[in-house]
C-alpha positions as CSV (number, residue, x, y, z in Angstrom):
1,X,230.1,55.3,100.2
2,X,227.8,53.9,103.2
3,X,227.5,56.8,106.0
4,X,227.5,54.6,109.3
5,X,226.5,56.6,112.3
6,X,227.2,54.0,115.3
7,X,228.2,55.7,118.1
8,X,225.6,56.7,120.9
9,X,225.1,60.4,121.0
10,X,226.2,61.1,117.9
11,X,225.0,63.9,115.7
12,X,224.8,64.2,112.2
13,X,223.6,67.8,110.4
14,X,224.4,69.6,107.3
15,X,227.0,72.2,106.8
16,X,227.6,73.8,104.0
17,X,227.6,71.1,101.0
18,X,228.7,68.3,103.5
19,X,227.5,66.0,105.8
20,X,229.1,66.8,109.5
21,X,229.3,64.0,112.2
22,X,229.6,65.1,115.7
23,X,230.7,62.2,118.2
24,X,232.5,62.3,121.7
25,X,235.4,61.5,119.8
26,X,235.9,63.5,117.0
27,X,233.5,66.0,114.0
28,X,234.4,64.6,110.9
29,X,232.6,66.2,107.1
30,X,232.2,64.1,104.0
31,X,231.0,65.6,100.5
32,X,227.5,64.6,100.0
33,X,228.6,63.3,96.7
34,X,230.8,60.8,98.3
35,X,227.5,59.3,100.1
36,X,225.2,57.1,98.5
37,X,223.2,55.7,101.8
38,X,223.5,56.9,105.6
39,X,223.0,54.3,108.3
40,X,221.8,54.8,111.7
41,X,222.8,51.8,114.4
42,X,222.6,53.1,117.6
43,X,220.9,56.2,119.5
44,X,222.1,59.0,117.4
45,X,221.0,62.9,116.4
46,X,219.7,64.0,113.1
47,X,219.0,67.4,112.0
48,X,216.0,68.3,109.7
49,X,218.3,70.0,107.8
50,X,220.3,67.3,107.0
51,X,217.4,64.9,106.4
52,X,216.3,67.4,103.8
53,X,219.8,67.3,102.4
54,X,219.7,63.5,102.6
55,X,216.4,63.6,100.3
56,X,217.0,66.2,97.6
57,X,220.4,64.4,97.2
58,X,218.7,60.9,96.6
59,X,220.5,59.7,99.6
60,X,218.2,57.5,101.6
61,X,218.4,57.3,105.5
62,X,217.9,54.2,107.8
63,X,217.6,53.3,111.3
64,X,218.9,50.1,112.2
65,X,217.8,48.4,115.6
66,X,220.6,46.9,118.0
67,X,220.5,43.6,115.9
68,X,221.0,45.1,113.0
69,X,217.5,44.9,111.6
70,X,215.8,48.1,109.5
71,X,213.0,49.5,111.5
72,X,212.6,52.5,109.6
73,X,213.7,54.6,106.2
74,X,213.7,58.4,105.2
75,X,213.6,58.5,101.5
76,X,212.3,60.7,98.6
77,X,208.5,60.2,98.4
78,X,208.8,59.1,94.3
79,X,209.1,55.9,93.0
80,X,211.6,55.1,90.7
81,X,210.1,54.3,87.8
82,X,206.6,53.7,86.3
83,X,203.6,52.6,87.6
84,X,203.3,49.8,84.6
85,X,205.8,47.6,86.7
86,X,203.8,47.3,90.1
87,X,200.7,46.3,88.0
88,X,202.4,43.9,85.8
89,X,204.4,43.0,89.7
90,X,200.6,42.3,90.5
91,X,199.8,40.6,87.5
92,X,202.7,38.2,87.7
93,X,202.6,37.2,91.0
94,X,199.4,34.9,90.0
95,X,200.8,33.7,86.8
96,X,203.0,30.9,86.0
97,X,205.7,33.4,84.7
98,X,205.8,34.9,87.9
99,X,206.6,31.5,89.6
100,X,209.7,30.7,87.4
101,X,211.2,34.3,87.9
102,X,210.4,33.7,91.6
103,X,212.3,30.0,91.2
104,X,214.8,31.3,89.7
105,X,215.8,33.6,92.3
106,X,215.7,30.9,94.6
107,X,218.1,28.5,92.3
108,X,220.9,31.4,92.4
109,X,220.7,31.4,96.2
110,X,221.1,27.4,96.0
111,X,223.9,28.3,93.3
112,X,225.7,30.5,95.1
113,X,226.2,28.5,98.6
114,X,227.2,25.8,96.3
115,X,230.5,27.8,94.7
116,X,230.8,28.7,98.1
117,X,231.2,25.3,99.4
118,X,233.4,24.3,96.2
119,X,235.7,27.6,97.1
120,X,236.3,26.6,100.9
121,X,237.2,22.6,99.7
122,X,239.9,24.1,98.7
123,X,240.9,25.2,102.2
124,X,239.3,22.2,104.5
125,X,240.7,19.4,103.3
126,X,239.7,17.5,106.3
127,X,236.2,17.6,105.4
128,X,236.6,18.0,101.7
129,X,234.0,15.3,101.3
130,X,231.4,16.4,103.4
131,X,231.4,19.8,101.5
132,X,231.0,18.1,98.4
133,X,228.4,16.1,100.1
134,X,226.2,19.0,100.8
135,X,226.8,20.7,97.7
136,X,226.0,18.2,95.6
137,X,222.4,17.9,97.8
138,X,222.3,21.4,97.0
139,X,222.5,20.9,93.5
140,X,220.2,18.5,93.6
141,X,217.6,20.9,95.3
142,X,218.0,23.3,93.1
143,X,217.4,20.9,90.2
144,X,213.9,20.3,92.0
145,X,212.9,23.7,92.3
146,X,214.1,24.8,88.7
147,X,211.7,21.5,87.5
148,X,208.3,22.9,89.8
149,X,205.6,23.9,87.6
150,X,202.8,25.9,88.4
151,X,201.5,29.2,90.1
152,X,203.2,30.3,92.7
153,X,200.4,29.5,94.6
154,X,200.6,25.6,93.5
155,X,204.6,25.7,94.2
156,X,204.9,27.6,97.4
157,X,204.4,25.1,99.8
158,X,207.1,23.0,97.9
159,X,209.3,25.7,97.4
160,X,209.7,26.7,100.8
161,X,210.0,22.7,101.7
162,X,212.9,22.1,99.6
163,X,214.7,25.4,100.5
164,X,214.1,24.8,104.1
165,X,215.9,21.2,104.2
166,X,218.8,22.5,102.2
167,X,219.2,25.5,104.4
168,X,219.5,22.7,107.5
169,X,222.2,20.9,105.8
170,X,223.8,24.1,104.7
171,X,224.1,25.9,108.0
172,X,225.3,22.2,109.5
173,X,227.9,22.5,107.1
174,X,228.9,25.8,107.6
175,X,228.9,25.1,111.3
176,X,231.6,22.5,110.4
177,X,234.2,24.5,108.6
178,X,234.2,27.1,111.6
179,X,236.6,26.8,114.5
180,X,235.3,24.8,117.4
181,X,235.1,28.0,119.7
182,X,232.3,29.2,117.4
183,X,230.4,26.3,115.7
184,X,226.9,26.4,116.6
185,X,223.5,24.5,116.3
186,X,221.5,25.7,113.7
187,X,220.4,29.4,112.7
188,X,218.6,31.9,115.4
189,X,217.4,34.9,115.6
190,X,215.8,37.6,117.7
191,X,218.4,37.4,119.8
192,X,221.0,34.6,118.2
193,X,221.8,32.2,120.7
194,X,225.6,32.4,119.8
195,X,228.2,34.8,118.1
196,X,228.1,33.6,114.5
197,X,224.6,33.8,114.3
198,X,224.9,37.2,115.7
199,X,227.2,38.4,113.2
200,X,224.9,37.2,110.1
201,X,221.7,38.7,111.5
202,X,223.2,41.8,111.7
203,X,225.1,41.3,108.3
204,X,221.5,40.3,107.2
205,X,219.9,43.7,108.3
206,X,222.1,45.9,106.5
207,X,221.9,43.4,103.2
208,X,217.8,44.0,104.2
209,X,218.1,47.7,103.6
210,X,220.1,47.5,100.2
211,X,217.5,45.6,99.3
212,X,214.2,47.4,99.9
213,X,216.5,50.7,98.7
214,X,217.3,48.8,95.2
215,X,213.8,47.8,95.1
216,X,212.7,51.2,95.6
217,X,215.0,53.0,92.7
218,X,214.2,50.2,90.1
219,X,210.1,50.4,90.2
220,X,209.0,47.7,92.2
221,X,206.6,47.4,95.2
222,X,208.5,45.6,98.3
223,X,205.3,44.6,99.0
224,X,204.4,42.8,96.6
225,X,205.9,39.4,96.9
226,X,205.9,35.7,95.8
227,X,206.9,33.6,97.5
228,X,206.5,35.2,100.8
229,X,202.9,36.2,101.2
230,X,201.3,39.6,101.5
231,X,200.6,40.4,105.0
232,X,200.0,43.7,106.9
233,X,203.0,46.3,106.3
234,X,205.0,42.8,105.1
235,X,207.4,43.8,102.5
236,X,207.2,40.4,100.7
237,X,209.1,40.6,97.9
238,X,212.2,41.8,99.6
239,X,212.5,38.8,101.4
240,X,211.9,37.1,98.1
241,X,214.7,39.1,96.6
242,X,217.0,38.9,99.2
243,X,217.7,35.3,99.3
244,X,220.2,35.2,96.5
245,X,222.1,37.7,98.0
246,X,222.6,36.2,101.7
247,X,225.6,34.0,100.9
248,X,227.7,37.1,100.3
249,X,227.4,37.7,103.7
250,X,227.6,34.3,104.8
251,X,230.9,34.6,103.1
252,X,231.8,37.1,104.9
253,X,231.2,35.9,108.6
254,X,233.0,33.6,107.9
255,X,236.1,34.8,106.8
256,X,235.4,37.5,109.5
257,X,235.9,34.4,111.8
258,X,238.4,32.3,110.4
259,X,240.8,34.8,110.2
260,X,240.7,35.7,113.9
261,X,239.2,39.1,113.3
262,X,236.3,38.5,115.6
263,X,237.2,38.8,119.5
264,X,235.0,38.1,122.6
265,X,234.9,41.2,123.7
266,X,232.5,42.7,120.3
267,X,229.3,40.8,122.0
268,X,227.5,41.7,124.9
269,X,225.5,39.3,126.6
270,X,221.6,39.6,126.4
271,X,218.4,37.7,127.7
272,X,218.5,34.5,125.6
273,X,221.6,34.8,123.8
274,X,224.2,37.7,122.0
275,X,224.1,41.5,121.0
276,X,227.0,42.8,118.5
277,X,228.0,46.1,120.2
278,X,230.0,48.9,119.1
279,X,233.5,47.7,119.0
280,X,232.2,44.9,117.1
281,X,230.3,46.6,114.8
282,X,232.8,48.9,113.2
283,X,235.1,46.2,112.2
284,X,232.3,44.1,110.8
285,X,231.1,46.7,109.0
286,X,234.2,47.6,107.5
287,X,234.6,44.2,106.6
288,X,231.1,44.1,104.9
289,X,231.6,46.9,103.1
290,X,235.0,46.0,101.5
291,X,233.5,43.0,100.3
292,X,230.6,44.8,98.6
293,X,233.0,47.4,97.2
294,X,235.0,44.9,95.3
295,X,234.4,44.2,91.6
296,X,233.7,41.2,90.2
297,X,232.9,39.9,86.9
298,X,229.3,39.5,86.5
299,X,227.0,39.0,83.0
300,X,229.9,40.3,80.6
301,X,231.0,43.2,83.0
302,X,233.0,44.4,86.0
303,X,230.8,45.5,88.7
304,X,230.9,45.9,92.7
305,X,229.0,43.9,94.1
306,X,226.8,46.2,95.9
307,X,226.0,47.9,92.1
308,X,224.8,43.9,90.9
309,X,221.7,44.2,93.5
310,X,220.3,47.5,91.8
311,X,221.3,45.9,88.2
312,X,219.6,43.0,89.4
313,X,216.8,44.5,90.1
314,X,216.4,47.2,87.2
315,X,216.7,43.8,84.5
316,X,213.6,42.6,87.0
317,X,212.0,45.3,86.4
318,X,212.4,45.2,83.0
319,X,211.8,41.3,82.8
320,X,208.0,42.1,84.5
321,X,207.0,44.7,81.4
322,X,208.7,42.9,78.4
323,X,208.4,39.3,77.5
324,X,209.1,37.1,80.3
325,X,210.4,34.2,78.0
């Protein structure tokens, strides 16, 4: 289970072999073999103990800012697997190989807003067409980027041009099969000028740390990237890697909002535009999580969808030191 401390003032420390969460509310103690990740949104408490407990447990700790964006992680100071990964990572990200794994991941973005779209014509019959509209442009992008050929250097630029213009029409789209009360113009950020967008950046920020954690246990450097480039402290390939998996919470927004679960009162208004706070978060969360807990059939097999990142990721791995072909 994910370990969500979100209440201010709370105060998590380790008692005997559980975690215990102190909060104005209530002390609550979950078996630290029930917890595979503990999340930190808001100002909150933790004891060295338990951080220690946390580490020699492989459970990994991070703090989320207000958004929902990582700004920090406590884990165990070994890598996950061997070194021969992170130079063939290296190696790769130069090669031609590397630029049709990096493609690829792209494409299965593209593919899955596209079953996305097919799934909700079922349910918006009003503007049945225009979803088939956009996801046959998406197709059609995907098709492009599938047929570049070159180093990632030599495809980058176009890369990051065809994605771009189908992530317009996408979010235009999606904008569309919301409820007028919450359609909005175009993605923001840091802050999000209106509620939906504020519910997917902070969707975004906990699919952020999955990532970088998955990354971490399979044997690859986050830092090495792709598509994104290197930069200072820039942990480039996780925002290479996380692009497939964004539509899952797309999905989930949503549904969060179609189905009248979202009420005014879970955002607080900041400079610019909308903060989630903590009435909202603890539904949303719930939500989240239920969705990544639920099994689906994926490559010949049964999985949640939270355990198809870190499989993912391990055939990557395993991908970058065997024969890429």
């Amino acid at each position: 289970m994910e370990l969500y401390i979100n209440s201010y003032g709370g105060y998590l420390k380790k008692k005997d072999n559980c975690f215990q969460i102190k909060t104005d509310d209530a002390v609550q103690e979950i078996a630290v073999k029930k917890v595979n990740n503990i999340t930190i949104t808001t100002g909150a408490t933790i004891s060295t103990d338990a951080i220690k407990f946390a580490l020699e447990n492989n459970v990994d700790i991070v703090f989320l800012e207000r958004s929902g964006r990582p700004f920090g992680r406590i884990w165990h100071c070994k890598f996950g697997s061997t070194s021969k990964i992170r130079r063939r990572q290296l190696e790769l990200a130069e090669h031609k190989k590397g630029a049709r794994l990096a493609c690829g991941w792209v494409a299965e973005k593209l593919a899955r807003q596209e079953s996305l779209l097919k799934k909700w014509m079922n349910t918006r019959r009003r503007i049945k067409d225009f979803l088939e509209e956009t996801r046959s442009c998406l197709s059609e992008s995907r098709e492009k980027i599938l047929s570049l050929n070159g180093t990632v250097e030599d495809i980058r630029n176009s890369v990051m041009g065809i994605e771009g213009s189908a992530g317009r029409l996408y979010f235009e789209t999606l904008s569309a099969i919301l409820p007028e009360r919450y359609q909005f113009d175009g993605r923001s950020r840091n802050p999000a000028r209106d509620e939906f967008n504020c519910l997917l950046n902070y969707g975004y920020g906990i699919l952020y740390s999955m990532v970088e954690k998955a990354c971490i246990i399979a044997g690859l450097d986050p830092h090495i990237g792709f598509i994104h480039t290197d930069g200072y402290n820039k942990k480039s390939l996780v925002f290479d890697l996380i692009e497939q998996y964004r539509p899952w919470v797309d999905e989930v927004v949503v549904g969060f909002i179609a189905n009248r679960k979202v009420k005014s009162h879970y955002f607080d208004r900041i400079e610019g535009g909308f903060e989630l706070n903590k009435e909202g978060k603890q539904p949303f969360i719930s939500a989240l999580g239920d969705f990544l807990d639920k099994k689906i059939r994926y490559k010949g097999r049964n999985i949640q969808r939270r355990n198809i990142i870190q499989m993912d990721f391990h055939r990557i791995a395993n991908t970058m030191i065997g024969d890429l072909d």
